[in-house]
C-alpha positions in Angstrom: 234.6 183.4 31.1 230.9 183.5 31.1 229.9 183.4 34.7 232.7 185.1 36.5 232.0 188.9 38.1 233.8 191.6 36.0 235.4 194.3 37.9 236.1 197.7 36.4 240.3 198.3 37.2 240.6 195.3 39.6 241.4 197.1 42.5 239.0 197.8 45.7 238.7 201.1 47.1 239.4 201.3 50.4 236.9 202.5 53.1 237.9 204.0 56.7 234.4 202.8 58.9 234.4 206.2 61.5 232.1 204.5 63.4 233.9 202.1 65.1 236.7 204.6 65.6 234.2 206.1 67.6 232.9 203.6 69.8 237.6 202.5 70.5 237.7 206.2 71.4 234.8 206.9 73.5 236.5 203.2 75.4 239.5 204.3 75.7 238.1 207.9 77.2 236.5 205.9 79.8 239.0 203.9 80.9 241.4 206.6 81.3 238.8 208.7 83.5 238.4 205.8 85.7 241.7 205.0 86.0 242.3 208.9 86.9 239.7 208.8 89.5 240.8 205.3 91.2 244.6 206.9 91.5 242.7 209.9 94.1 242.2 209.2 97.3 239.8 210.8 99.7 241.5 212.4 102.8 239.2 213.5 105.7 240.2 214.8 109.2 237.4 213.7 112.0 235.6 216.8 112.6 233.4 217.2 116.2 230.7 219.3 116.2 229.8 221.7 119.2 226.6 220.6 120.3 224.5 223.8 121.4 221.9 223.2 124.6 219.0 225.8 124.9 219.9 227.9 128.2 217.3 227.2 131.4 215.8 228.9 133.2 217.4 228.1 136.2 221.3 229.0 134.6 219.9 232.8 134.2 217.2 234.4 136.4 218.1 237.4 135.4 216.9 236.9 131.9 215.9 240.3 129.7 214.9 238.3 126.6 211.4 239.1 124.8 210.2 236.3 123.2 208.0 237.0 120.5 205.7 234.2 119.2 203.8 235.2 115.6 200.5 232.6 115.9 198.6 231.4 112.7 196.1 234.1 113.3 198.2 236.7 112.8 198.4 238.1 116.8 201.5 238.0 118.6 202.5 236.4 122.2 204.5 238.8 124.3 207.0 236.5 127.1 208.9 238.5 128.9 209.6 237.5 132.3 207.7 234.3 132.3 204.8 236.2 131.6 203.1 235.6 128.1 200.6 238.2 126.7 198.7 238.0 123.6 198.9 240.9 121.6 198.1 242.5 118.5 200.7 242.6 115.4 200.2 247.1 115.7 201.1 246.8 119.6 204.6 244.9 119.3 206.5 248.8 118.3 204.7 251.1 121.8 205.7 247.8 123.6 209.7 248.0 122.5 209.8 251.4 123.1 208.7 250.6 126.6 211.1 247.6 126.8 214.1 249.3 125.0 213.6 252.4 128.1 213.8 249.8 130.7 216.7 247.6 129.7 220.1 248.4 129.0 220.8 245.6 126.5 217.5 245.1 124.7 217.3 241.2 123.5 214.1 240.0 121.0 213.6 235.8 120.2 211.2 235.9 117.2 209.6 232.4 117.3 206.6 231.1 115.1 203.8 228.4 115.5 204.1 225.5 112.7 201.1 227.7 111.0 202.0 231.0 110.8 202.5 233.4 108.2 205.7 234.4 106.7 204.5 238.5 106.0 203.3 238.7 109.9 206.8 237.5 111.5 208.4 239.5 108.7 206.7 242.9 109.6 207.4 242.2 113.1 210.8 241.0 112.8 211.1 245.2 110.8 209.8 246.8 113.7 212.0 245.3 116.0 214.5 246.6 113.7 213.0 250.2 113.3 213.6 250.0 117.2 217.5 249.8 117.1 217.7 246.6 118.5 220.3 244.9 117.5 220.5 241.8 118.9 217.6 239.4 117.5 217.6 235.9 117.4 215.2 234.0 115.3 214.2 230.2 116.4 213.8 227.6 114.0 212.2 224.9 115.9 208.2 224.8 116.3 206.7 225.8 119.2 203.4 225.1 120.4 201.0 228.6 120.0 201.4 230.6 123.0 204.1 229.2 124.6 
């Protein structure tokens, strides 16, 4: 025949397309990770927090504490008693040694204005240290300077 195709052996090779083999596995992945994560549940117990209340001045009198304020200049407010000082950074360590002779249990709050640098509170949070006190709280909220 004149117009008919001719084909070399009459038989078609055949092909496996890996592509859509692909794109059934990567399905079938899928659904079997979101049918894995809609079989767990989430259990959770009701948890309720303590909620801590700063200490007045009226619950202890008797307070010991020095509060220790680092200001954006780089001085230092000394509170102890109700009575605030402004130092300098070099007269927080004579000023422990005096406070650490007088009290039995030394206490130190180091507190910061919302300006204040890091190195200042850090060097005074290492000489109360190089004093051997051992209890130190540090308080995170902003205070106004001086107070």
């Amino acid at each position: 025949m004149a117009g008919s195709p001719q084909h070399s052996g009459g038989k078609k090779e055949a092909r496996i397309e890996v592509i859509p083999l692909i794109d059934v596995i990567f399905f079938l992945l899928a659904t079997f990770v979101l049918f894995i994560l809609s079989l767990e549940k989430i259990q959770s117990l009701p948890v309720d927090l303590p909620v801590s209340t700063p200490p007045s001045a009226q619950e202890n009198p008797d307070d010991e504490t020095v509060t220790l304020q680092i200001s954006d200049a780089g001085t230092c407010y000394w509170t102890y008693r109700k009575t605030t000082e402004l130092i300098d950074v070099s007269e927080v360590k004579p000023r422990l040694e005096n406070y650490i002779s007088r009290v039995a249990e030394p206490r130190v709050l180091l507190t910061t204005d919302d300006k204040s640098k890091f190195g200042v509170a850090v060097r005074v949070l290492d000489e109360v240290r190089k004093a051997n006190i051992s209890k130190v709280s540090i308080e995170t909220r902003v205070r106004p300077t001086g107070r």
